[in-house]
TORPAMI-366886 format. One record per residue (C-alpha): chain; x, y, z; residue in one letter; residue number from 1. Coordinates in steps of 0.05 Angstrom, whole numbers, plus 5000, padded with zeros to 4 digits. Example, Ala and Ser with C-alpha at 12.3 -4.5 7.8 and 13.67 -1.06 7.14 Angstrom:
! residues 2
chaine/x/y/z/residu/num
A/5246/4910/5156/A/1
A/5273/4979/5143/S/2
! end
This chain:
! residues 635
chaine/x/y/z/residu/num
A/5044/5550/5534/X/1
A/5020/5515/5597/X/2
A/5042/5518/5665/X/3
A/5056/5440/5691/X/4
A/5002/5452/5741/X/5
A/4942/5466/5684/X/6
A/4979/5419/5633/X/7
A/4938/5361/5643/X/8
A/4875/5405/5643/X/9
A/4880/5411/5567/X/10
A/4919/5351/5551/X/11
A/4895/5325/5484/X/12
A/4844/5379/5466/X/13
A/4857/5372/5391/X/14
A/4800/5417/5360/X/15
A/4819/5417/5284/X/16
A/4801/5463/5228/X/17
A/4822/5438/5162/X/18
A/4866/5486/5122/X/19
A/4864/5461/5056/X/20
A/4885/5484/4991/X/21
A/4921/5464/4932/X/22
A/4986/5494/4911/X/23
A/4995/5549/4958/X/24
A/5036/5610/4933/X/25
A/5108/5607/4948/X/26
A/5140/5642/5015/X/27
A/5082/5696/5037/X/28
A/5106/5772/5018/X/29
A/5093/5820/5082/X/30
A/5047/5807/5128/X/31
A/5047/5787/5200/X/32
A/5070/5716/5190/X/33
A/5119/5716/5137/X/34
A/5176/5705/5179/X/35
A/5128/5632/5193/X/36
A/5135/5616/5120/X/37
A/5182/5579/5080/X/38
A/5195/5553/5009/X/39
A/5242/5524/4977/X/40
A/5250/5463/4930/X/41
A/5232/5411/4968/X/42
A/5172/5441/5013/X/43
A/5129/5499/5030/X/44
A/5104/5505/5096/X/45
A/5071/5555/5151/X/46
A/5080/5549/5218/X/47
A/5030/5574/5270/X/48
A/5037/5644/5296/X/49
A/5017/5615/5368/X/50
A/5032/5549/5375/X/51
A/5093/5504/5358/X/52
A/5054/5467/5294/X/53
A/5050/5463/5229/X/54
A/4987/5506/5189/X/55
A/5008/5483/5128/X/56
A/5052/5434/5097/X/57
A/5078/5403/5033/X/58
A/5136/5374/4994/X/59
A/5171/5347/4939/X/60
A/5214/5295/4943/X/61
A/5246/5306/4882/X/62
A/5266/5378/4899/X/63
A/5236/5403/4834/X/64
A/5185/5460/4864/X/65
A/5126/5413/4860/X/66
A/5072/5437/4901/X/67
A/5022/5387/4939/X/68
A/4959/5391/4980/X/69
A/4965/5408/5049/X/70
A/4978/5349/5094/X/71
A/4967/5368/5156/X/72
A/4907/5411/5198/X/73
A/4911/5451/5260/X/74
A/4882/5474/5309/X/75
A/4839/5532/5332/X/76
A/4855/5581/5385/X/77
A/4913/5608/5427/X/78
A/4971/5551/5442/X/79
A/5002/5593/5486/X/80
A/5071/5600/5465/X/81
A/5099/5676/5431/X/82
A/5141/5664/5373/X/83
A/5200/5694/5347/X/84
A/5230/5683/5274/X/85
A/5302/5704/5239/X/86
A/5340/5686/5169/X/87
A/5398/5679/5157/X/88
A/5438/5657/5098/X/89
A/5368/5624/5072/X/90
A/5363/5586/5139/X/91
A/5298/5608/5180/X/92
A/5301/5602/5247/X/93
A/5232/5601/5288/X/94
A/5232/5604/5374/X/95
A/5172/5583/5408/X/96
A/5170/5602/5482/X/97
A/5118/5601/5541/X/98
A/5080/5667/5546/X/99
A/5112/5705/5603/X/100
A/5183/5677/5593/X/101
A/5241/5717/5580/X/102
A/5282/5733/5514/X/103
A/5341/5696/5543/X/104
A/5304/5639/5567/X/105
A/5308/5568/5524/X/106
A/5263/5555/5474/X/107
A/5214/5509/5480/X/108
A/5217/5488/5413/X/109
A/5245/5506/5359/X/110
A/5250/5501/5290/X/111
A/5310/5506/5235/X/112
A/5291/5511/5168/X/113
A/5335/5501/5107/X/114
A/5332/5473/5042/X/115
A/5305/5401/5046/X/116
A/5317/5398/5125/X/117
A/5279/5412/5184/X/118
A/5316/5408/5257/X/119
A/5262/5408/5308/X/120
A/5292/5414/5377/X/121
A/5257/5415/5443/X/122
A/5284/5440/5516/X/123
A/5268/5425/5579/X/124
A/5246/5482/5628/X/125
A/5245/5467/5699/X/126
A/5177/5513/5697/X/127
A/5141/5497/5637/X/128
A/5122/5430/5607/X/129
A/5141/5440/5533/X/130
A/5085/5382/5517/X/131
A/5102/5342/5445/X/132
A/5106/5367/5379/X/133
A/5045/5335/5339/X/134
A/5039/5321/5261/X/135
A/4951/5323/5257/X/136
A/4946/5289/5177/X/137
A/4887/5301/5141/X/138
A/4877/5242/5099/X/139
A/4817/5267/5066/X/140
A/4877/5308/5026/X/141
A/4933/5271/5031/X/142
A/4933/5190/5051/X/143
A/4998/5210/5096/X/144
A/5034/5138/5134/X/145
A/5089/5135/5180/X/146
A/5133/5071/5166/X/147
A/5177/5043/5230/X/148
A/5171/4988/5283/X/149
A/5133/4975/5346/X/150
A/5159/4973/5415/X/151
A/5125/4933/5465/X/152
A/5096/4990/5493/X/153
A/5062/4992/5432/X/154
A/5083/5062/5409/X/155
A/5129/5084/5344/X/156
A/5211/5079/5353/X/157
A/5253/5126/5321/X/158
A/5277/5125/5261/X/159
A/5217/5127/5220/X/160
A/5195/5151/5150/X/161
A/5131/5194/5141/X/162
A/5110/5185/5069/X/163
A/5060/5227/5029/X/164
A/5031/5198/4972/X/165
A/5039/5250/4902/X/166
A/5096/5283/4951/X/167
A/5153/5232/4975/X/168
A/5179/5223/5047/X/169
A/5203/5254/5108/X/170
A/5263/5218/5135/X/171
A/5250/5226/5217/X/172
A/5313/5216/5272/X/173
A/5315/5236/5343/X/174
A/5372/5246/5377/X/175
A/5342/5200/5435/X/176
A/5315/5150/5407/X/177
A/5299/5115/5472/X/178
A/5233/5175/5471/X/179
A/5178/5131/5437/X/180
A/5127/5165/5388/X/181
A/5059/5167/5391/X/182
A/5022/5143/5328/X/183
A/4946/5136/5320/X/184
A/4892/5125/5258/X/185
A/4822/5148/5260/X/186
A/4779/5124/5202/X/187
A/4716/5152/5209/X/188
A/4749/5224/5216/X/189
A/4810/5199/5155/X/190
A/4853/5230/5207/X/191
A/4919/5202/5232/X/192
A/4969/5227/5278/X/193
A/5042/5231/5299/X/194
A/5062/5256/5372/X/195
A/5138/5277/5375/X/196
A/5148/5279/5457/X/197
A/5185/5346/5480/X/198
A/5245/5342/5529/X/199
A/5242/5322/5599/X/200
A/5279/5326/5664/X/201
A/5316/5263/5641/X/202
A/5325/5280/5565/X/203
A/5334/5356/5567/X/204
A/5352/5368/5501/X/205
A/5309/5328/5446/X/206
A/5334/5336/5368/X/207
A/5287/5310/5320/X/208
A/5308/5321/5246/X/209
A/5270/5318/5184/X/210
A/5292/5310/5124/X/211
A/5255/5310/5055/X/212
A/5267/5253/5006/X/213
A/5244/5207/4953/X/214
A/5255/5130/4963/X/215
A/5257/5082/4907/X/216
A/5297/5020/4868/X/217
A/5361/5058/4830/X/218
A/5343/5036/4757/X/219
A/5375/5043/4699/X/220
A/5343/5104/4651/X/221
A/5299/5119/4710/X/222
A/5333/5186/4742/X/223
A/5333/5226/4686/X/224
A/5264/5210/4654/X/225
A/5213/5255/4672/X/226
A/5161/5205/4659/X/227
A/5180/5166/4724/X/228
A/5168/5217/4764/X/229
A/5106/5187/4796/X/230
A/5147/5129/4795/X/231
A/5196/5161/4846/X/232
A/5147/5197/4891/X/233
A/5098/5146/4899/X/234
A/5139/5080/4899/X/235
A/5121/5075/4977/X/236
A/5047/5087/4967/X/237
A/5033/5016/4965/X/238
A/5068/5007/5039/X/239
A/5021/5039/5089/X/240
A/5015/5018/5163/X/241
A/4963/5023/5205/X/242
A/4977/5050/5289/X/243
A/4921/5013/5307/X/244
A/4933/4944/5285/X/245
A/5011/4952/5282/X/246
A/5007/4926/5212/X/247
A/5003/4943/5150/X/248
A/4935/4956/5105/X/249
A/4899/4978/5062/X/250
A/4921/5047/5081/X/251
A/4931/5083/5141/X/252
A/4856/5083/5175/X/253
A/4836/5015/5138/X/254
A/4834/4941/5141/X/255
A/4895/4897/5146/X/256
A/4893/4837/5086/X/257
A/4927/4777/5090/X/258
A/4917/4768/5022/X/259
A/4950/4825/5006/X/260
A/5023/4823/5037/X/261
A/5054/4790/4988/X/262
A/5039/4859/4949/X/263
A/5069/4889/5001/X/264
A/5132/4845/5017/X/265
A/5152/4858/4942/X/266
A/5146/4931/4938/X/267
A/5190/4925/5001/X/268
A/5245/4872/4973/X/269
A/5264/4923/4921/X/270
A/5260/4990/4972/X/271
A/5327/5018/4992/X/272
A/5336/5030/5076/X/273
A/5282/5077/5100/X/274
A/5335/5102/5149/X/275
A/5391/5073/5178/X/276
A/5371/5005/5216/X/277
A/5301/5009/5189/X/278
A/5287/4973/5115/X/279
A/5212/4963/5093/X/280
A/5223/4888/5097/X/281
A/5233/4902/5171/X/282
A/5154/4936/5162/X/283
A/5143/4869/5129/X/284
A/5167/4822/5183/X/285
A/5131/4863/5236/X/286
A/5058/4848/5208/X/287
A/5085/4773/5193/X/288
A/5097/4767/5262/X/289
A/5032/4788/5286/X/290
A/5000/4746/5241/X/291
A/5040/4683/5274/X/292
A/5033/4708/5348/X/293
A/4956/4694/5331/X/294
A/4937/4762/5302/X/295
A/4868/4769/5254/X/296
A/4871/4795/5180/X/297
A/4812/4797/5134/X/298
A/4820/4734/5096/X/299
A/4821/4691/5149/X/300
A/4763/4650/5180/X/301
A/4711/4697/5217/X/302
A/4634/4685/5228/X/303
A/4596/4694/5186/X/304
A/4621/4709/5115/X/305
A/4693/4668/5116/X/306
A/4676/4607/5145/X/307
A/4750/4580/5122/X/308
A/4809/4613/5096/X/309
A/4807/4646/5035/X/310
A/4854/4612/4979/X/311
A/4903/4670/4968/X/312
A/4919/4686/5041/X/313
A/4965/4632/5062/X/314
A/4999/4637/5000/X/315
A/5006/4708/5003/X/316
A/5035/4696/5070/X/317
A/5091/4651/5060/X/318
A/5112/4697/4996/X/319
A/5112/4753/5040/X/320
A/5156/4707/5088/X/321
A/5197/4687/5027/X/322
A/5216/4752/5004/X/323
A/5241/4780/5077/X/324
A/5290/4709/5073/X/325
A/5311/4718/5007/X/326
A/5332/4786/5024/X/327
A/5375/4762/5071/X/328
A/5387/4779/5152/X/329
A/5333/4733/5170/X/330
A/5365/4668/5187/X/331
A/5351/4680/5261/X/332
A/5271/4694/5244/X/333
A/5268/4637/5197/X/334
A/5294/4592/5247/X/335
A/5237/4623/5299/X/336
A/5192/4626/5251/X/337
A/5193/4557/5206/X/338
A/5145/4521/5238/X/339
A/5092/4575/5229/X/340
A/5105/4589/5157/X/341
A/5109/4517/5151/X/342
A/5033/4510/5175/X/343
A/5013/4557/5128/X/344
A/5045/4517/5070/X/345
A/5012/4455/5101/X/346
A/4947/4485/5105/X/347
A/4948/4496/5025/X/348
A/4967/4421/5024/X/349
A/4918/4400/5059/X/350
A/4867/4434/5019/X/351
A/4878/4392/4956/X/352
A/4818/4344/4979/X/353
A/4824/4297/4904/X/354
A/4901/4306/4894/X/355
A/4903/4337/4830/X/356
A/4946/4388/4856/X/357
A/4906/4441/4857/X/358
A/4884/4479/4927/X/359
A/4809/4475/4936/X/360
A/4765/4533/4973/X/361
A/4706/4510/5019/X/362
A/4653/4544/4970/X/363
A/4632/4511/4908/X/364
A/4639/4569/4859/X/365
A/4588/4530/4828/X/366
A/4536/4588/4790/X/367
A/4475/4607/4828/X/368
A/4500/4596/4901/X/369
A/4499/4670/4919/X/370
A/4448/4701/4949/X/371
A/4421/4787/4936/X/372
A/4444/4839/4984/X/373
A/4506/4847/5027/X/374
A/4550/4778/5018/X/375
A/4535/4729/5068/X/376
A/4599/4680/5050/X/377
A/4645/4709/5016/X/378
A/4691/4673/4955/X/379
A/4756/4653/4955/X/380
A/4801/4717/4942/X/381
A/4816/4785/4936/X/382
A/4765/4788/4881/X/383
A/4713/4784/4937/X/384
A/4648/4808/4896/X/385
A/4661/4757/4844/X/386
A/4633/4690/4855/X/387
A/4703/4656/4855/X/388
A/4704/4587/4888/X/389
A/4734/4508/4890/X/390
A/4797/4513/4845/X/391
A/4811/4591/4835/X/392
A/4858/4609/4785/X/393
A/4881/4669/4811/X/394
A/4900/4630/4879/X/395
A/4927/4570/4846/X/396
A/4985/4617/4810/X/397
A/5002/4647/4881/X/398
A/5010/4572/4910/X/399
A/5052/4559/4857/X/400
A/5105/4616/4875/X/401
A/5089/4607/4945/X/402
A/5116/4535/4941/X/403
A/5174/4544/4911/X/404
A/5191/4598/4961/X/405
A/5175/4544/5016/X/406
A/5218/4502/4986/X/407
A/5269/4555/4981/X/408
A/5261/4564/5063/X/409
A/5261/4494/5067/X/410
A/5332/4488/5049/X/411
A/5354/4550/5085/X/412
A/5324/4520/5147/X/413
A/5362/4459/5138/X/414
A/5294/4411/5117/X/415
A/5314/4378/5051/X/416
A/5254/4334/5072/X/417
A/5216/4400/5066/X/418
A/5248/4424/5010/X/419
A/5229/4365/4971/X/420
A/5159/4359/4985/X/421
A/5146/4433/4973/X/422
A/5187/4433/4898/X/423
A/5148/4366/4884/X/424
A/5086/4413/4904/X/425
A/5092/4469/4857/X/426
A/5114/4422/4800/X/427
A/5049/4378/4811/X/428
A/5006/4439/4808/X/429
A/5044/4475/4744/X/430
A/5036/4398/4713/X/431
A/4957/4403/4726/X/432
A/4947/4492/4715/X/433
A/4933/4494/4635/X/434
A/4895/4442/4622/X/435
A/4849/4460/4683/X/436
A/4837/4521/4666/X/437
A/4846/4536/4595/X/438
A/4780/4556/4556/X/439
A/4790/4532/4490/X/440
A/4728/4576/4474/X/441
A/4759/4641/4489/X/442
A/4835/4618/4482/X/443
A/4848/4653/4546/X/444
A/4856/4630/4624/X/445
A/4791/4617/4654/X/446
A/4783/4649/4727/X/447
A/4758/4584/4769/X/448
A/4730/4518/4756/X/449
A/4666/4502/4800/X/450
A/4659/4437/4839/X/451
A/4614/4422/4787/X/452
A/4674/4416/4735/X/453
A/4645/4482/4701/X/454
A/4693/4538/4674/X/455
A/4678/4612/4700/X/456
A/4707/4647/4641/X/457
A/4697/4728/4635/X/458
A/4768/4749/4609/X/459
A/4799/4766/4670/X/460
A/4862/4807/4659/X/461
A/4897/4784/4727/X/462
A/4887/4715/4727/X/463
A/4926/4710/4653/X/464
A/4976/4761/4673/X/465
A/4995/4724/4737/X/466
A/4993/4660/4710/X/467
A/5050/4682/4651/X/468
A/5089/4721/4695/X/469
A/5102/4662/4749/X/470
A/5116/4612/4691/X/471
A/5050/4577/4689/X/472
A/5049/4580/4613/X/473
A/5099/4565/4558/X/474
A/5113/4629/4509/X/475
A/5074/4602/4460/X/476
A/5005/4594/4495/X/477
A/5028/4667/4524/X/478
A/5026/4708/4472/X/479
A/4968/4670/4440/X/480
A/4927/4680/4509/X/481
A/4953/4757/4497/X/482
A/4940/4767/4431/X/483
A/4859/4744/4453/X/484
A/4860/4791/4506/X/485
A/4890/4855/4471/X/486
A/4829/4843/4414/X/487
A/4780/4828/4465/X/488
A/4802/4892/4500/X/489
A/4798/4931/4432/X/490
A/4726/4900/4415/X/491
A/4702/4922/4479/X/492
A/4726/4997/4478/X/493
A/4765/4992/4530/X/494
A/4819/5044/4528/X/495
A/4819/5094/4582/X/496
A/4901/5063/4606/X/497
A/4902/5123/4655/X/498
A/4844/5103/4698/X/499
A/4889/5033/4696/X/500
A/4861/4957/4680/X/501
A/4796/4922/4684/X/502
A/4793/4864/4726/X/503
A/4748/4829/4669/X/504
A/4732/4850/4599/X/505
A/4662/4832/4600/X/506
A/4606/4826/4651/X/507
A/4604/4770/4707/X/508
A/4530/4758/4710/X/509
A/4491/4750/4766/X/510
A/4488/4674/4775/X/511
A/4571/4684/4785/X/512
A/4561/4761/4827/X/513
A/4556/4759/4904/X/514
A/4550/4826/4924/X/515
A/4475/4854/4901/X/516
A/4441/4909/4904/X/517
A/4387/4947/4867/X/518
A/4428/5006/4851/X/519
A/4489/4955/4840/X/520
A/4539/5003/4878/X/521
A/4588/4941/4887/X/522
A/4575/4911/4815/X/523
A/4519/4865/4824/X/524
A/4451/4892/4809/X/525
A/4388/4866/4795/X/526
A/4390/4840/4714/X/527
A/4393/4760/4704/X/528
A/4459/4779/4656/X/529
A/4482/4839/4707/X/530
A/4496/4881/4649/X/531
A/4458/4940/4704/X/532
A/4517/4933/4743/X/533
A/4575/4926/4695/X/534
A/4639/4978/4701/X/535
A/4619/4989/4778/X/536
A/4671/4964/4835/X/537
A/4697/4900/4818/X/538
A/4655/4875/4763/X/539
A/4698/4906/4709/X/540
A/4708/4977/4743/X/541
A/4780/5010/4717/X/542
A/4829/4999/4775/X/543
A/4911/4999/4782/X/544
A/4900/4944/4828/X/545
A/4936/4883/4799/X/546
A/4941/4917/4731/X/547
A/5017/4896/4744/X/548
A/5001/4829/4722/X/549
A/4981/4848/4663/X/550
A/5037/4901/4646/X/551
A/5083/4848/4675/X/552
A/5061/4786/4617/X/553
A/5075/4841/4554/X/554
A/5137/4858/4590/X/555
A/5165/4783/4596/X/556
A/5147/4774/4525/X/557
A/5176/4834/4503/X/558
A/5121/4864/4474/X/559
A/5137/4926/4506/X/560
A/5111/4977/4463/X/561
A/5036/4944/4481/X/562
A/5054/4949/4558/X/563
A/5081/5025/4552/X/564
A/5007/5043/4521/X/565
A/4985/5022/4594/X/566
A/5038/5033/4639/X/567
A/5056/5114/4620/X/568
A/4983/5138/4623/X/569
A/4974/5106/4701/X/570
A/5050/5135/4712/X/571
A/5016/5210/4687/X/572
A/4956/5188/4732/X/573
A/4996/5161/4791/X/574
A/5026/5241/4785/X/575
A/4970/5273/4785/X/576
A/4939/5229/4850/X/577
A/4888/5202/4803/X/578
A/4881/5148/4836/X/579
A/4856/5172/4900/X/580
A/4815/5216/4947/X/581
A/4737/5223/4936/X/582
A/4688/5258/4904/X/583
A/4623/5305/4940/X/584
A/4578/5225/4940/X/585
A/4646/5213/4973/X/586
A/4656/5161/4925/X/587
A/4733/5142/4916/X/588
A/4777/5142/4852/X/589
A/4812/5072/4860/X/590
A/4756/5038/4830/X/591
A/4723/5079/4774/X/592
A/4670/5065/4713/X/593
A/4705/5077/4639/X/594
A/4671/5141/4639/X/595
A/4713/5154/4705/X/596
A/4662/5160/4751/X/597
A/4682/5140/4818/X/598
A/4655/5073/4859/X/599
A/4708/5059/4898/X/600
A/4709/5075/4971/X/601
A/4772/5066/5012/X/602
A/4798/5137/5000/X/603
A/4867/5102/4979/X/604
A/4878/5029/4969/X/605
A/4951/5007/4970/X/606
A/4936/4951/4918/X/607
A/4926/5008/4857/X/608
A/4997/5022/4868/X/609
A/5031/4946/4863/X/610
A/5034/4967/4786/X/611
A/5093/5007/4809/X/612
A/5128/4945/4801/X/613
A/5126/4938/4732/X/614
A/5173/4998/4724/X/615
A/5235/4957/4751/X/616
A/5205/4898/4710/X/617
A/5204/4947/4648/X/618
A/5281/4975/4664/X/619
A/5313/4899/4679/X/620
A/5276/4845/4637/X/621
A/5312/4792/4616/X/622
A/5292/4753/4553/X/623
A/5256/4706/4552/X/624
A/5275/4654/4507/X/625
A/5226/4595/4505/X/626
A/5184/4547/4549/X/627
A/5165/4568/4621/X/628
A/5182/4637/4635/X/629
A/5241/4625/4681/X/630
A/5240/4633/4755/X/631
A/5275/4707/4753/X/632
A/5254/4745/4831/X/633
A/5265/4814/4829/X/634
A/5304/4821/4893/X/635
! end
């Protein structure tokens, strides 16, 4: 412990060494430091013998004894502080106080341990600065967030929820909630961390408690199923928010996608409260707002690779808006907010350049267009290795949805005008979808029609699943566009459910590839058929990301028992954190070959766990009859 004068001498000297380990043995036996220890059901942690911190820390947030990877590291050296410990009726009680003080004088911090709680309370000393209590997460062993909301000073308010992915969540409230957090991401160290500040002259006495938990929908059949117990500890993986663009990502140290908050803004419709006056939606509306105060994403126009708007983001946008209305207690942001939603619709519009109904991208998607090496224009979605362009099939389902929840706004807002215009939208474009994309020589949902009227057809899972699921099809052409891809699927070999879902069943060639390389790391290689690159990244690599699509078509046709062959296996992966970290070529696991060799690189990508939703898709389907699936949101 620091005197105030030398305090700001070693102010943020954060030396870490990482203390990992899988599974650490319950509460040390003997030893100098087992009064630091504790175990219980719902976490095991070590606290530091010098220094009010954490050495080691994990949870379960279904209080059944599961032990995790260490989340956190620490640091080297002497902190300063002695320490005493006591326990008493299974409650362990831990003192940290400056070197030198007294028995009888407050505690600097301390820490009271019981159960699934943790009371963390700081005191002020009118001689020593008690300095903050920090959280250092490794994400190299655990892709750790913090969910909560912005103040203008641009640090974290209280309440928040840290979540660990494989683990569950830490419910965090202070006691002053007025003391703002500190909350950074560094993504060249996969290091994030959380500053809790200690009491002060003019808050003398700071609780902060923590409480373990698991946050997910309440289905039925779910509870009492062990086989959704990745379900329930990872439900929040796909949320995961970013310090330094106030937004939410890809994960924590990552890029923020416009393209992808729609992902995000229905994993959050369904979430219970995070804590009280905090709801994921709120997490939702937050990186919405940024986006219409002017904020970048990727997706949107930037020099030199998206000269325009790619053709899912403004779509994913106004569904993300459209969720946090149809939620409810939003009236007030709607009403601030219209006109900027509304641009986004109109910029969709506007993009129909021969009126078909359809919205067009800037880029041809005509074959041959793309050039070898790193992209130099990118195509026009998520899918951004594949040579997607013009009238994308994948983004033309999204602008479907996103117009009827424009609509939707519309007439909340008051704009019948709107509301009109916007219905008469999506109908136009449903009216025009099948016959525009249908590949009568597969029988299955091509992914994009070039400018040149050519089909791009390599069985994408997504782009059928989608397109079912948001009622592009009739039940007949469903389960006949099914039915083609569950043989092609078979004839290919393709079975490995755990590892999750090709993106497309055979291999996008070339002419149609825009990332190339000569070891074709990203999927495109050097072959005229690009059968050298095949199963790596994005040209047919296994992924969870938008396998909900597909799980979600054989669920609305009630063909469960083909869904459950896919959606169990991921749930067993999802438990075992399959789907992330990295191996020693540092490689990542949410894209993988067949074989499961990694090629992915993020670390953790939210999108793997989207397929989350098909579990409350699974537990509440309604039947579909016949005709267009009906409109049926999940909130």
């Amino acid at each position: 412990m620091l005197k105030r004068r030398d305090f700001l001498k070693t102010a943020g000297a954060t030396a870490a060494v990482l203390l990992s380990r899988r599974g650490m043995a319950a509460q040390v036996a003997g030893g100098a430091n087992s009064n630091l220890s504790f175990s219980s059901e719902s976490m095991e942690l070590e606290l530091s013998p010098t220094a009010p911190e954490f050495l080691s820390l994990n949870i379960d947030g279904l209080a059944k004894s599961r032990r995790g990877a260490n989340i956190v590291t620490a640091r080297k050296g002497d902190g300063g502080y002695g320490v005493s410990a006591s326990t008493s009726g299974g409650v362990r009680r831990v003192e940290y106080r400056a070197e030198g003080a007294g028995a009888d004088s407050p505690a600097m911090w301390t820490f009271v341990i019981s159960g699934s709680r943790i009371l963390l309370t700081s005191q002020w000393s009118g001689e020593f600065n008690s300095g903050p209590f920090i959280f250092r997460f490794d994400l190299n062993q655990v892709h750790s967030t913090v969910l909560g909301l912005f103040a203008k000073s641009g640090l974290l308010s209280a309440p928040a929820l840290l979540h660990f992915p494989g683990q569950g969540s830490m419910r965090l409230t202070s006691s002053a909630p007025d003391l703002e957090l500190t909350y950074t991401s560094n993504r060249p160290q996969q290091a994030a961390m959380l500053s809790l500040p200690g009491a002060d002259f003019v808050h003398q006495r700071v609780d902060y408690t923590l409480d373990v938990t698991a946050i997910y929908p309440d289905l039925p059949g779910v509870g009492d199923d062990p086989r959704f117990d990745a379900f329930r500890r990872n439900w929040l993986n796909a949320l995961q928010l970013n310090p330094s663009l106030q937004a939410l990502a890809n994960n924590t140290a990552s890029d923020s996608c416009a393209f992808c908050y729609y992902e995000f803004a229905d994993i959050a419709a369904l979430t219970p409260p995070l804590a009280d006056g905090l709801t994921a939606l709120d997490v939702v509306r937050q990186t919405l707002d940024r986006m219409l105060a002017g904020g970048f994403a990727y997706g949107l126009p930037i020099a030199p690779d998206h000269p325009t708007t790619t053709s899912d983001t403004f779509p994913s946008m106004v569904i993300a808006a459209g969720n946090c209305i149809r939620a409810g207690h939003s009236d007030d942001w709607l009403a601030a907010n219209y006109s900027g939603v509304r641009a986004w619709a109109e910029s969709m519009l506007a993009s129909d350049s021969n009126g078909d109904g359809l919205i067009k991208y800037s880029e041809s998607g005509n074959s041959g267009i793309w050039s070898n090496g790193f992209p130099k224009i990118r195509p026009s979605n998520w899918w951004d290795t594949i040579g997607f362009g013009h009238e994308d099939a994948y983004a033309n389902a999204l602008a479907y949805r996103a117009y009827r929840d424009m609509a939707m706004m519309a007439v909340k807002a008051g704009n019948s005008s709107d509301a009109g215009r916007y219905q008469a939208a999506a109908d136009k474009l449903r009216e025009a979808y099948y016959d525009r994309f249908f590949d009568p020589a597969t029988g299955v949902l091509a992914g994009w029609r070039s400018a040149d009227g050519q089909l791009h057809d390599y069985y994408f899972l997504f782009v059928n699943g989608i397109a079912i699921h948001y009622g592009l099809v009739t039940k007949p052409q469903a389960n006949s566009i099914m039915d083609k891809l569950l043989a092609k699927m078979k004839a290919v070999g393709y079975n490995n459910f755990n590892r999750g879902l090709p993106g497309n069943l055979i291999t996008v060639p070339l002419k149609d590839y825009v990332h190339r390389t000569p070891d074709a790391r990203y999927g495109g290689g050097v072959l005229e058929d690009n059968s050298d690159g095949f199963q790596n990244y994005e040209n047919g690599g296994a992924t969870g990301a938008y396998a909900f699509f597909t799980l979600a078509a054989l669920y609305d046709l009630g063909r469960e028992a083909d869904a459950d062959k896919i959606l169990f296996p991921m749930l067993d992966e999802y438990g075992r954190c399959g789907f992330e970290g990295k191996d020693a070529k540092g490689h990542s696991n949410d894209w993988r070959r067949w074989d499961g060799t990694p090629m992915g690189y993020e670390g953790l990508l939210t999108d793997d766990y989207y397929t989350m939703l098909a579990v409350p898709l699974r537990q509440t389907e309604s039947p579909w009859q016949d005709g267009f699936r009906p409109e049926m949101p999940l909130t």
